[in-house]
MARMIVEX-723803 format. One record per residue: residue in three letters; chain; x, y, z of N, C-alpha, C, CB in turn. Coordinates in Angstrom, 2 decimals. Each point is the difference from the previous one (the first is absolute). Glycine has a CB too. Layout:
BEGIN
VEXBA  rest  kette   n.east  n.north     n.up  ca.east  ca.north    ca.up   c.east  c.north     c.up  cb.east  cb.north    cb.up
VEXBA   ALA      A        X        Y        Z        X         Y        Z        X        Y        Z        X         Y        Z
...
//
This chain:
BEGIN
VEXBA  rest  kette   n.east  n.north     n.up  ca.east  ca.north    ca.up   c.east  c.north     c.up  cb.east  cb.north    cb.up
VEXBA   UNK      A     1.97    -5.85    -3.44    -1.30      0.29    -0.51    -0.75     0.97     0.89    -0.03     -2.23    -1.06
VEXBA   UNK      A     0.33     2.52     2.30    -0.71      0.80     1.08     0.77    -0.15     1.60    -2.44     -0.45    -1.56
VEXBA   UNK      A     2.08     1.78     1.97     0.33      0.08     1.42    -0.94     0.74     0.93     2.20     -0.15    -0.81
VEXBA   UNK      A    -2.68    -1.18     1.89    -0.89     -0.01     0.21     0.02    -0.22     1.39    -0.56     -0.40    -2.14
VEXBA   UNK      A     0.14     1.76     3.07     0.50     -0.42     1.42    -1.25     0.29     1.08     2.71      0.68    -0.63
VEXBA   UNK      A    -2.88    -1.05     1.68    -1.38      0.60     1.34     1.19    -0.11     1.18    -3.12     -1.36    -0.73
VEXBA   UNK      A     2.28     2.42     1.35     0.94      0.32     1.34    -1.36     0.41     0.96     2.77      1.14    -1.20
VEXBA   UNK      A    -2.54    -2.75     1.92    -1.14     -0.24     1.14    -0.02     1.53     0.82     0.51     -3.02     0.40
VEXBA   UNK      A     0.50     3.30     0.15    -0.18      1.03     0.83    -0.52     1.08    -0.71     1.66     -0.76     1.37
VEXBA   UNK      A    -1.87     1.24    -2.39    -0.97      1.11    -0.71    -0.64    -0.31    -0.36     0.80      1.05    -0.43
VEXBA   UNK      A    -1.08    -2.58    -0.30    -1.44     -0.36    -0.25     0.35     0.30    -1.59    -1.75      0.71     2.48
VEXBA   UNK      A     2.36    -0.20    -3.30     0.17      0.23    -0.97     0.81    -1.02    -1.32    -0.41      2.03     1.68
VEXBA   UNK      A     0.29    -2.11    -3.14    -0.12     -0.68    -0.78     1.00     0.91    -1.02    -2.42     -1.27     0.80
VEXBA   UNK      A     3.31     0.86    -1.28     0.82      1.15    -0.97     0.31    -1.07    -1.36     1.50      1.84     2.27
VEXBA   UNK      A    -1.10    -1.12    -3.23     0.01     -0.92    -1.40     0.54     0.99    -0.78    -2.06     -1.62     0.12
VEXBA   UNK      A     3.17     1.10    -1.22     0.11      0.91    -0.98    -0.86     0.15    -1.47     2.07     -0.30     1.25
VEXBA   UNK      A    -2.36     0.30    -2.28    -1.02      0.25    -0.71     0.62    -0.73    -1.40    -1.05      2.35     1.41
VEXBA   UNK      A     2.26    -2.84    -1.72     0.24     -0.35    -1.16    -0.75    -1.59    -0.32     2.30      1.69     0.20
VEXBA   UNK      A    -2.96    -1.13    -1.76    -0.72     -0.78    -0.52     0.99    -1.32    -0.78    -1.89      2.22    -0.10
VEXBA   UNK      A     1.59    -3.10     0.57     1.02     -1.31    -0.86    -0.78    -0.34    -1.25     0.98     -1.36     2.24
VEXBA   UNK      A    -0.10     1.56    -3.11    -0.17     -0.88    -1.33     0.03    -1.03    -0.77     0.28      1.19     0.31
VEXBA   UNK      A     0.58    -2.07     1.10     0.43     -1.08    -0.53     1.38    -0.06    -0.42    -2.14     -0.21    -0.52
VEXBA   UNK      A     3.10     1.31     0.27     1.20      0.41    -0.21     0.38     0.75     1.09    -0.27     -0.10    -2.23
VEXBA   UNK      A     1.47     0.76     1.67     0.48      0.79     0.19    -0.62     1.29     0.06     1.34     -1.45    -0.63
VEXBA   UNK      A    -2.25     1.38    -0.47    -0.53      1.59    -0.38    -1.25     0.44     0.95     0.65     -0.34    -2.68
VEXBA   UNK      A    -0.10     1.55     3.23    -1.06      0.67     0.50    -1.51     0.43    -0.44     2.01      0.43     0.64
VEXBA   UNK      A    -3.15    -0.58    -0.61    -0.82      0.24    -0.91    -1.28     0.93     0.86     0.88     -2.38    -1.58
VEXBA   UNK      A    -0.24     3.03     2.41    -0.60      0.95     0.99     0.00    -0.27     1.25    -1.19      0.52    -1.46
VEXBA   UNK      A    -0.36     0.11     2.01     0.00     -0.31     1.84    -1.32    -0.48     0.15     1.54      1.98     1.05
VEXBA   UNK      A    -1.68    -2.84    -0.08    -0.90     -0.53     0.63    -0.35    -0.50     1.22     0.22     -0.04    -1.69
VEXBA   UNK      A    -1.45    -0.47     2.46     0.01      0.00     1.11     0.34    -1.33     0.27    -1.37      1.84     0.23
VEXBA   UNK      A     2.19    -2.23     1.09     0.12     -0.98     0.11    -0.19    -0.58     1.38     1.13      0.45    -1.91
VEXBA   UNK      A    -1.88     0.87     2.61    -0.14     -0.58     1.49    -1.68     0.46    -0.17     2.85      0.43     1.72
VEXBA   UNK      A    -3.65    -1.18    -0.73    -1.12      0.20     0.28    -1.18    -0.17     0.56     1.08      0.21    -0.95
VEXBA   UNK      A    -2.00     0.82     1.24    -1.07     -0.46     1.10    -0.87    -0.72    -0.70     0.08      1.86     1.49
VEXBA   UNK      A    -0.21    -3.03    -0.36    -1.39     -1.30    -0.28    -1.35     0.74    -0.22     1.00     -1.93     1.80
VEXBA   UNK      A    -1.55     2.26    -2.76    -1.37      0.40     0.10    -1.37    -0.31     0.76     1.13      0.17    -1.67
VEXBA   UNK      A    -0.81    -1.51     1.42    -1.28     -1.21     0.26     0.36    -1.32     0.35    -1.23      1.03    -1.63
VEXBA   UNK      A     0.11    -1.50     2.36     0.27     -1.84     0.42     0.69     0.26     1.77     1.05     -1.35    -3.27
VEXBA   UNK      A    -0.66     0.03     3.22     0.19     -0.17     1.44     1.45     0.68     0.25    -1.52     -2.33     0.21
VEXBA   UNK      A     2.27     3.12    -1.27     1.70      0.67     0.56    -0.48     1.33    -0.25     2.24     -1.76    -0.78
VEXBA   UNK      A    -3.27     2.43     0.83    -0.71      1.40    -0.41     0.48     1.05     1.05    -2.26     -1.15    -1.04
VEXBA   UNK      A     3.30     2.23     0.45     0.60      0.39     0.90     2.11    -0.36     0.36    -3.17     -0.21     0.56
VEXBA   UNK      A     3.11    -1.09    -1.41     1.32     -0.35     0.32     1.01     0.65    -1.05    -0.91     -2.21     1.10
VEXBA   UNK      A     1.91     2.34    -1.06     1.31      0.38    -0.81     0.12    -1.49    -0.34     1.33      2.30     1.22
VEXBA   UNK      A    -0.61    -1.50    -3.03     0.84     -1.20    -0.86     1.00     0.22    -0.71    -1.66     -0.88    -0.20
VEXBA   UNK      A     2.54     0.46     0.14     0.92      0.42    -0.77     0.57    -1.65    -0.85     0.58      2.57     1.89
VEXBA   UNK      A    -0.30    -2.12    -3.11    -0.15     -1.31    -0.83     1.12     0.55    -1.06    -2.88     -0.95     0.36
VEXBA   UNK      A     3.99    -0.01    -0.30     1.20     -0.04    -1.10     0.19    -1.49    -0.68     1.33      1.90     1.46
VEXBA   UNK      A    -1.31    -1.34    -2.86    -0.06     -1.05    -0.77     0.62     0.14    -1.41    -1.91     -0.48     1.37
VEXBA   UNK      A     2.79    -0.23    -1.98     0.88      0.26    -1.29    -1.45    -0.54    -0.61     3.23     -0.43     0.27
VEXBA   UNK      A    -3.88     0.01    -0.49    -1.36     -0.51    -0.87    -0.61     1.39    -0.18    -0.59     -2.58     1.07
VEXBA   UNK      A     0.39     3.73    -2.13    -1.09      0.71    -0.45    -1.37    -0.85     0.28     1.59      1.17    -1.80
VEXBA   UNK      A    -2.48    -0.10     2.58    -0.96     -0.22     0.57    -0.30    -0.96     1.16    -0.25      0.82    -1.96
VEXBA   UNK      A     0.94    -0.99     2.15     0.14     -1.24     1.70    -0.49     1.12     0.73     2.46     -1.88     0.12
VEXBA   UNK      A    -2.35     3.08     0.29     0.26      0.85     0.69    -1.45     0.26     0.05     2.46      0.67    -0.45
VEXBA   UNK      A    -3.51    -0.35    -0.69    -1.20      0.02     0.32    -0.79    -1.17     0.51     0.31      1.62    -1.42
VEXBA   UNK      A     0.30    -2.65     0.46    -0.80     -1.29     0.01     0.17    -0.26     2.02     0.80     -1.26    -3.37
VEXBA   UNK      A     0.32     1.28     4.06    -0.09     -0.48     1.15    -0.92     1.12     1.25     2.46     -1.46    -0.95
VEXBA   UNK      A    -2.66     2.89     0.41    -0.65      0.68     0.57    -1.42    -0.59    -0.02     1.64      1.77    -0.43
VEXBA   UNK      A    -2.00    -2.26    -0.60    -1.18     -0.04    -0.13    -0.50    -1.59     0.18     0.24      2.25    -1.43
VEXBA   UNK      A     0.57    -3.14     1.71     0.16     -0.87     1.01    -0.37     0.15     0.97     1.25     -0.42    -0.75
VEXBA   UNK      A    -0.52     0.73     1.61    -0.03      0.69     1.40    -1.43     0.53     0.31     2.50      0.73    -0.24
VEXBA   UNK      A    -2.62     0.26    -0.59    -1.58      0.74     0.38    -0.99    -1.27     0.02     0.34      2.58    -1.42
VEXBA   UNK      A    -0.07    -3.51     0.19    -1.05     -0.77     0.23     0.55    -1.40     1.16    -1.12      0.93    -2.77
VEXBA   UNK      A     1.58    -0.56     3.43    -0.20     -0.88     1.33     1.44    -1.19    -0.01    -3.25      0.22    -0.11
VEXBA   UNK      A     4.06    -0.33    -1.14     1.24     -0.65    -0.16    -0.59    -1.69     0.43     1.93      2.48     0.68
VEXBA   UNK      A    -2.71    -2.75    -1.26    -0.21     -1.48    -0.64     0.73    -0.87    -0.91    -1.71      0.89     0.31
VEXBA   UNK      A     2.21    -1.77    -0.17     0.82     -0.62    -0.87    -0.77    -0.02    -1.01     1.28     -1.18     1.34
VEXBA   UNK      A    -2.42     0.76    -1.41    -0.43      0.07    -1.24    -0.53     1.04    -1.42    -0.11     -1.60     1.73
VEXBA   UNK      A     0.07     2.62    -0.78    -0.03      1.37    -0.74     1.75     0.72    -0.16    -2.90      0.42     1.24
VEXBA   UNK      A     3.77    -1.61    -0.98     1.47      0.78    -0.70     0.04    -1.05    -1.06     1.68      1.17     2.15
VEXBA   UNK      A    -2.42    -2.41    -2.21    -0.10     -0.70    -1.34     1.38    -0.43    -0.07    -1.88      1.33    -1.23
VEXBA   UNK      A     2.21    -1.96    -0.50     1.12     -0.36    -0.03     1.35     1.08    -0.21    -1.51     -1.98    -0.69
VEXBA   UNK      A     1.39     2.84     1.04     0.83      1.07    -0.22     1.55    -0.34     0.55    -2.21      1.59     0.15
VEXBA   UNK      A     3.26    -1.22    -0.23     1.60     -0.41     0.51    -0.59     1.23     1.04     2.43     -0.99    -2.32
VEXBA   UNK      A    -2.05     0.54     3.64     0.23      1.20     0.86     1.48     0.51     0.00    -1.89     -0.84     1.45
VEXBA   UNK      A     1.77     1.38    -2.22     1.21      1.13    -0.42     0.54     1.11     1.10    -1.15     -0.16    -2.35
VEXBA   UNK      A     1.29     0.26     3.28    -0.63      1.21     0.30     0.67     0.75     2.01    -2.69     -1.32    -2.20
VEXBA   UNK      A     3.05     1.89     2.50     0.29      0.09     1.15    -1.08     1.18     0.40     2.60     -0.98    -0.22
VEXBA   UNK      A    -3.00     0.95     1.51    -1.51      1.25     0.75     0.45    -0.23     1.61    -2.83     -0.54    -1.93
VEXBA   UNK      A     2.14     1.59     1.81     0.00      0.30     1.60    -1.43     0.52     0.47     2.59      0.70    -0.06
VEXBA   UNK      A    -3.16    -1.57     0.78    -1.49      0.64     0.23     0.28     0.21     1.39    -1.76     -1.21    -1.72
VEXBA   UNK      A     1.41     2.19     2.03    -0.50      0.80     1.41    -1.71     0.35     0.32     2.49      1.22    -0.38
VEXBA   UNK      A    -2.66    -2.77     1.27    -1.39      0.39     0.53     0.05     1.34     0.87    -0.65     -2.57     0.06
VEXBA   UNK      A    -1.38     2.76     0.02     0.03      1.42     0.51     0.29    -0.04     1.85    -1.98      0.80    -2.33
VEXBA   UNK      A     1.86    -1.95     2.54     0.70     -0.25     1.31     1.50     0.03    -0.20    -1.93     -1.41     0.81
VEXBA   UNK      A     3.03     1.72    -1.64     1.04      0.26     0.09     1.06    -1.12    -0.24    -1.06      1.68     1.25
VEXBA   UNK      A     0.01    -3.09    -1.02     1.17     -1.10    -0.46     0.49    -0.31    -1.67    -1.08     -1.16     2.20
VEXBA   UNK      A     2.32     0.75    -2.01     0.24      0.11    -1.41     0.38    -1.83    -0.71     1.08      3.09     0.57
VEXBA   UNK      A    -1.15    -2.80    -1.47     0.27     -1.54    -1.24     0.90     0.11    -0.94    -2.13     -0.53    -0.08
VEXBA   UNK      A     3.03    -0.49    -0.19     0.83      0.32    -0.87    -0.40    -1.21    -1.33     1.94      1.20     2.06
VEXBA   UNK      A    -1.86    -1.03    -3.11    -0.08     -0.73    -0.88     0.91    -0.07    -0.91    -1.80      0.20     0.51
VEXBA   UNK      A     2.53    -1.21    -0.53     0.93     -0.38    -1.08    -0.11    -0.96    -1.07     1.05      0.62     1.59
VEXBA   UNK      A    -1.67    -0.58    -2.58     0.04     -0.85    -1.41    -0.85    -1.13     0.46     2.49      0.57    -1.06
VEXBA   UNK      A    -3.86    -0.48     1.74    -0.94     -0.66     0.91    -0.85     0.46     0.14     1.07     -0.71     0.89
VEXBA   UNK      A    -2.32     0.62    -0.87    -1.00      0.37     0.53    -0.54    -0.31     1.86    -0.23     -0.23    -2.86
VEXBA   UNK      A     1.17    -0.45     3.11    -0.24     -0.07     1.30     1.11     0.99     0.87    -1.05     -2.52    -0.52
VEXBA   UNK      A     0.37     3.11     1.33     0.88      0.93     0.65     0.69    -0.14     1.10    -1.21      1.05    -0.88
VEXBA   UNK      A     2.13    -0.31     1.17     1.45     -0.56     0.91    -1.08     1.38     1.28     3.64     -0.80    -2.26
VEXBA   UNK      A    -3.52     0.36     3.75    -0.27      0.77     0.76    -1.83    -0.11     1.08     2.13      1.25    -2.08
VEXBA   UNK      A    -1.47    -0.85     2.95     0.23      1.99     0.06     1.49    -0.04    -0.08    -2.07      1.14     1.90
VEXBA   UNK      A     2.50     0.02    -2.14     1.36      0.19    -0.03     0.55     1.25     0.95    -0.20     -1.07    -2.40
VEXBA   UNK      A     0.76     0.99     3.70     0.47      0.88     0.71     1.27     0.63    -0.63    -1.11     -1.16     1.85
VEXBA   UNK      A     0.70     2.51    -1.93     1.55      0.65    -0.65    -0.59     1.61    -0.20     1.27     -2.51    -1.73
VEXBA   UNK      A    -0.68     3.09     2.29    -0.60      1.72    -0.08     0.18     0.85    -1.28     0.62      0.11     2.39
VEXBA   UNK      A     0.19    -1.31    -3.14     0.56      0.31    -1.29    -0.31    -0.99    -1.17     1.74      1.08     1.34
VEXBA   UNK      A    -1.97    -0.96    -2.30     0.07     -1.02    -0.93    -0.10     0.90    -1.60    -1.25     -2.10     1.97
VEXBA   UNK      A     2.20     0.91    -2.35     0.13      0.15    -1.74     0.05    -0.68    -1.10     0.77      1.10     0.76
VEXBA   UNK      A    -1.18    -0.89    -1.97    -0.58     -1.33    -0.67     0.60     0.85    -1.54    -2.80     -1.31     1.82
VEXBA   UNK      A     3.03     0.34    -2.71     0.41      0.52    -1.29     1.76    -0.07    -0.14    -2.39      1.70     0.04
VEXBA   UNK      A     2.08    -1.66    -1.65     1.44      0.43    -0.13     0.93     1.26     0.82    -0.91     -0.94    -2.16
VEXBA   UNK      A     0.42     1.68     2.53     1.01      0.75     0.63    -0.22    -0.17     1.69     0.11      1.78    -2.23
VEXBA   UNK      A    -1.09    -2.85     2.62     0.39      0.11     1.51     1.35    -0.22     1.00    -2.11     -0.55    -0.56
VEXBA   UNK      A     2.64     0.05    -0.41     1.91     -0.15     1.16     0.36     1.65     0.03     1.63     -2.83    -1.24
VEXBA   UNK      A    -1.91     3.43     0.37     0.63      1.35     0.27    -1.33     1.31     0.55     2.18     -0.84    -2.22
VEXBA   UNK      A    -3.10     0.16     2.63    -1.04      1.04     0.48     0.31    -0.50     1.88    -2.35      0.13    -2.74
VEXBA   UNK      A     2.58    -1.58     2.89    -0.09     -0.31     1.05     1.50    -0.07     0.50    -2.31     -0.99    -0.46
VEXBA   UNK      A     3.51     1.20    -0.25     0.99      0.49     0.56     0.19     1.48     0.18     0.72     -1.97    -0.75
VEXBA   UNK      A    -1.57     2.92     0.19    -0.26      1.59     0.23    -0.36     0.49     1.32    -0.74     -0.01    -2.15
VEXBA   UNK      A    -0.69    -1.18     2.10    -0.69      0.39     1.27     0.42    -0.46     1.00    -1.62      0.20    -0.90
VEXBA   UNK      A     2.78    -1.84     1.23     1.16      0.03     0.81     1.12     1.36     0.27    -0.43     -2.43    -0.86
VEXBA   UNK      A     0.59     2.77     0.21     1.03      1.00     0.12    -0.19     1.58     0.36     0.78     -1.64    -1.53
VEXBA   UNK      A    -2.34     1.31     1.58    -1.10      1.50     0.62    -0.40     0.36    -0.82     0.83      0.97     1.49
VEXBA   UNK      A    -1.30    -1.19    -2.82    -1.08      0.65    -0.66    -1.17    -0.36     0.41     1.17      0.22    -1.69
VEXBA   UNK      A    -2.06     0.70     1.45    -1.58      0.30     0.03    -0.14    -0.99    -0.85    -0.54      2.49     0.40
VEXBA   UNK      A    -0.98    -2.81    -0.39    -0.68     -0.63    -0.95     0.06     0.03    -1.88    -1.20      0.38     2.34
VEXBA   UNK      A     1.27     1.28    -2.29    -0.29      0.63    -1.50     1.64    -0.57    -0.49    -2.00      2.77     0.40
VEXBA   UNK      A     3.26    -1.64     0.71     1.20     -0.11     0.09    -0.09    -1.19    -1.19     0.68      0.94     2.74
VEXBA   UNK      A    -0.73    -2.39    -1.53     0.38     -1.24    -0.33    -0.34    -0.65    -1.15     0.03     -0.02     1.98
VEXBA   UNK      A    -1.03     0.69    -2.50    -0.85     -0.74    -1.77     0.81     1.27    -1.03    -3.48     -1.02     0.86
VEXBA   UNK      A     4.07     2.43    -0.29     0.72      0.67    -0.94     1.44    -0.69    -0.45    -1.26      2.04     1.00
VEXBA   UNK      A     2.04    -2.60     0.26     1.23     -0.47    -0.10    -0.58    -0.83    -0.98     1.38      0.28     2.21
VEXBA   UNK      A    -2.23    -1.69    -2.09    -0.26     -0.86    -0.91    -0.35     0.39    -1.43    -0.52     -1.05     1.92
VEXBA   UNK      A    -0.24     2.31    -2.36    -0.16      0.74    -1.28     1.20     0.13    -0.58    -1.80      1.17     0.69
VEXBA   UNK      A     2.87    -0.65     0.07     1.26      0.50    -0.14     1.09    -1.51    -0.75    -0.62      2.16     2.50
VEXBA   UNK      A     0.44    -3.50    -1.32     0.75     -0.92    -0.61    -0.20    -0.84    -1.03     0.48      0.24     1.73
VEXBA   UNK      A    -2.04    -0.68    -1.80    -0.84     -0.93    -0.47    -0.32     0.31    -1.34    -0.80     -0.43     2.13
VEXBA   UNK      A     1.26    -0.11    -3.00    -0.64      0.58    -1.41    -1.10     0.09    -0.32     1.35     -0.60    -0.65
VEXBA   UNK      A    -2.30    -0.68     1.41    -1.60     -0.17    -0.32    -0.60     0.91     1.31    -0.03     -2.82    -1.28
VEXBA   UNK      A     0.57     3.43     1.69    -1.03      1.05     0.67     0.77     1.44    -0.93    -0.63     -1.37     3.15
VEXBA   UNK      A    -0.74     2.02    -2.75     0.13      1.39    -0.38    -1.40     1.16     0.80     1.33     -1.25    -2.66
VEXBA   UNK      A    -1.09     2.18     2.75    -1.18      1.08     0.50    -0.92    -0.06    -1.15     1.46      1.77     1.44
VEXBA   UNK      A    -2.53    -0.87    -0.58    -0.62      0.35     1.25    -0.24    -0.69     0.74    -0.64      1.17    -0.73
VEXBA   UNK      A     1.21    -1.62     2.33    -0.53     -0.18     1.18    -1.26    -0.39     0.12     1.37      1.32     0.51
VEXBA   UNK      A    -2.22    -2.13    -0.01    -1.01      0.37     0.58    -0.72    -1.01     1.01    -0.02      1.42    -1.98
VEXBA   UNK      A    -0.98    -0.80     2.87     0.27     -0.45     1.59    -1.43     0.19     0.06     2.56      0.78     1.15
VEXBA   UNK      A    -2.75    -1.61    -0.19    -1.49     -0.18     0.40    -0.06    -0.79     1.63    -0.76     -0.29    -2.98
VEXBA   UNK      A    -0.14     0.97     3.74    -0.10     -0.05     1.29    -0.97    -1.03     0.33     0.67      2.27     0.18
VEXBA   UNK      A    -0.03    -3.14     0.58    -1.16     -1.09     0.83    -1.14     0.70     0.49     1.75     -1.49     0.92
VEXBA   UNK      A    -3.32     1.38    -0.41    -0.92      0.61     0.43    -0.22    -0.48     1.32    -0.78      0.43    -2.13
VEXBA   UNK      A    -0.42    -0.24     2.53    -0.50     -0.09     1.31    -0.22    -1.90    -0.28    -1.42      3.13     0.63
VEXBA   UNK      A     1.14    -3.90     0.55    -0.33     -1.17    -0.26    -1.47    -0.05    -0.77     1.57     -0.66     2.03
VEXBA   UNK      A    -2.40     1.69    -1.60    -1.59     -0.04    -0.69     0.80     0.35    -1.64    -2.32      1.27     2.45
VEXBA   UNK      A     2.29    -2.04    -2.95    -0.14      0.40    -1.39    -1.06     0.25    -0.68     1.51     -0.97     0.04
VEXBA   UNK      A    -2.65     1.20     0.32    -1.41      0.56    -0.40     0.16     1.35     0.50    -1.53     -2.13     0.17
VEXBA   UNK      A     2.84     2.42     0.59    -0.91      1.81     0.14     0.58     0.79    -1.05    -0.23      0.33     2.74
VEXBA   UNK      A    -0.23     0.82    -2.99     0.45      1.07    -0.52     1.11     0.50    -0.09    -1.55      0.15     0.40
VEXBA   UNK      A     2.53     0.26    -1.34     1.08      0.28     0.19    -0.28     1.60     0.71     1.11     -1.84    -2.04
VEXBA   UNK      A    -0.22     2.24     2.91     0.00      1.25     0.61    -0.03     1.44    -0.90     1.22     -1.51     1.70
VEXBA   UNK      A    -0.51     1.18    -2.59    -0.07      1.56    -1.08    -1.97     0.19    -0.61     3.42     -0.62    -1.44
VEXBA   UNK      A    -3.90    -0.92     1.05    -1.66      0.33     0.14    -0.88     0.27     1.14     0.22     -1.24    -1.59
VEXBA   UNK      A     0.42     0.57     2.56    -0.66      0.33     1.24    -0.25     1.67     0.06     1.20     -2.23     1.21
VEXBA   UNK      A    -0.14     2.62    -1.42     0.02      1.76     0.36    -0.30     0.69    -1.06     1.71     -0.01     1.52
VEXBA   UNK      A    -1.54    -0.19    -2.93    -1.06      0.57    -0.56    -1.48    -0.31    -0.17     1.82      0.42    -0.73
VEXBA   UNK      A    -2.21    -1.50     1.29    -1.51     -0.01     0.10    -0.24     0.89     0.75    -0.43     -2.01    -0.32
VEXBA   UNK      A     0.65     2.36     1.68     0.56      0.77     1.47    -0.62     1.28    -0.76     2.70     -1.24     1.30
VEXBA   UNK      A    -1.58     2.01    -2.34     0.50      1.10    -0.46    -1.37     0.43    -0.83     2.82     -0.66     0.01
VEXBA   UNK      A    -3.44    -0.45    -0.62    -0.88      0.34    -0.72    -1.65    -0.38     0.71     2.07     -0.28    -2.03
VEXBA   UNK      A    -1.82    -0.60     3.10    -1.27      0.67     0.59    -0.09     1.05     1.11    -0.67     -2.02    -0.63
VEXBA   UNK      A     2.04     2.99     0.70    -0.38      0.69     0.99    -0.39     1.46    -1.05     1.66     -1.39     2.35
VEXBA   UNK      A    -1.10     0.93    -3.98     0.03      0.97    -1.01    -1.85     0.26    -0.25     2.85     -0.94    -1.24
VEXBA   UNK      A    -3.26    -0.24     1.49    -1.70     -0.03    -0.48    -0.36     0.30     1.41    -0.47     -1.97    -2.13
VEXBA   UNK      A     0.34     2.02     3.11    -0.47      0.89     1.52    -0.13     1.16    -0.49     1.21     -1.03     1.86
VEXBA   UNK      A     0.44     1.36    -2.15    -0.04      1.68     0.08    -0.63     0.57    -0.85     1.81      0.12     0.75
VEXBA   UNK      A    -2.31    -0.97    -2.29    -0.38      0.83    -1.04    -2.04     0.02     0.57     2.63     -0.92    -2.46
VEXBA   UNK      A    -2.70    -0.19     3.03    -1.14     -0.30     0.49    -1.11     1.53     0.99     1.67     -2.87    -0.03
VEXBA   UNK      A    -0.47     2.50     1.00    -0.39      1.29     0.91    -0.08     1.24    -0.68     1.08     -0.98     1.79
VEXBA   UNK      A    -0.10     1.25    -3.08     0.26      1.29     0.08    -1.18     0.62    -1.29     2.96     -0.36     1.05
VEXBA   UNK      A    -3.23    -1.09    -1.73    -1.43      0.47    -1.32    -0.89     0.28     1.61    -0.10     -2.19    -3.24
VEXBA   UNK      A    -0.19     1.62     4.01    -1.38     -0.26     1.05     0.33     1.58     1.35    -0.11     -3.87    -0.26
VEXBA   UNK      A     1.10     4.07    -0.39     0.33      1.94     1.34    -1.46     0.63    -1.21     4.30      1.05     0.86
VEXBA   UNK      A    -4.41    -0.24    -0.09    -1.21      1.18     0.02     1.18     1.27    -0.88    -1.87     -0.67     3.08
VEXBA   UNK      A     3.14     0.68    -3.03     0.62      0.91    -0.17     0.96    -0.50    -1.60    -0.23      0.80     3.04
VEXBA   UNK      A    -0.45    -2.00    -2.93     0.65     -0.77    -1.64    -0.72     0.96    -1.25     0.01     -3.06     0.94
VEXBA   UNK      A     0.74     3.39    -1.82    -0.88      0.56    -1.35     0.54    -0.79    -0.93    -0.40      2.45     0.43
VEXBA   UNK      A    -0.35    -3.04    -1.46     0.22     -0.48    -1.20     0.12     0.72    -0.97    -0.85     -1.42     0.68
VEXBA   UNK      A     1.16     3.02    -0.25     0.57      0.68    -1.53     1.22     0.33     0.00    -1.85      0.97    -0.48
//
């Protein structure tokens, strides 16, 4: 249903994108790893595999709200995740809502294709490498890739690409500032 790996030493989160149907049948791509928005894991990585259509949102949005037993209700925890707090420790969850960890391992993989992402990355693949071999064996994975980076522990700051265009754009309003206020500015 998914292959789903983090590699402590980069800090990074990789996943392949095939959407489960409940079959066999492919029925597109979707996300299946992701950043905590809000609540007390704000900032953390998730990655969530589950043969259940819609487990995959339903446990994200769990999580955000603080993973209370009582806000997963009577639901079957269906479901295998990997949460990575923004301090870097990680949880494993298997068909439970209670989580296995921290879990020491510079490597980890979750989903149907993790025996062959985590025998890749034994054998020296990279991160990406190791979730392609698994695209390659795994019927329930398929591309596009996609990867998402642990942050700073402040998970309230700014991601760096806004940082520098705020930067970019208030040094853009200085210059336009000074240059209406030169003696040598013309407005025609």
């Amino acid at each position: 249903m998914t292959t789903i790996v983090y590699n402590a030493k980069s800090r990074r989160m990789a996943s392949d994108s095939r959407a489960f149907s409940g079959s066999r049948h492919p029925i597109g791509a979707k996300m299946k790893i992701h950043r905590i928005e809000a609540g007390k894991y704000k900032g953390s990585l998730l990655g969530v595999s589950s043969r259940v259509p819609g487990m995959n949102e339903f446990v994200t949005q769990w999580v955000t709200g603080g993973m209370s037993k009582e806000a997963f209700g009577t639901n079957e925890p269906d479901f295998e995740a990997l949460l990575v707090k923004v301090d870097g420790s990680r949880f494993f969850f298997n068909n439970s809502i209670y989580p296995s960890g921290p879990i020491e391992a510079d490597f980890i993989a979750i989903g149907s294709g993790c025996k062959y992402a985590l025998g890749a990355f034994r054998a020296g693949a990279d991160m990406l490498g190791a979730v392609n071999v698994a695209i390659e064996c795994d019927p329930f994975s398929e591309p596009p890739i996609v990867t998402l980076q642990l942050d700073t522990s402040d998970a309230n700051q700014p991601s760096k690409i806004g940082r520098v265009a705020r930067l970019f754009r208030n040094i853009g309003a200085r210059l336009r500032n000074r240059l209406a206020a030169s003696p040598f500015h013309s407005n025609q």
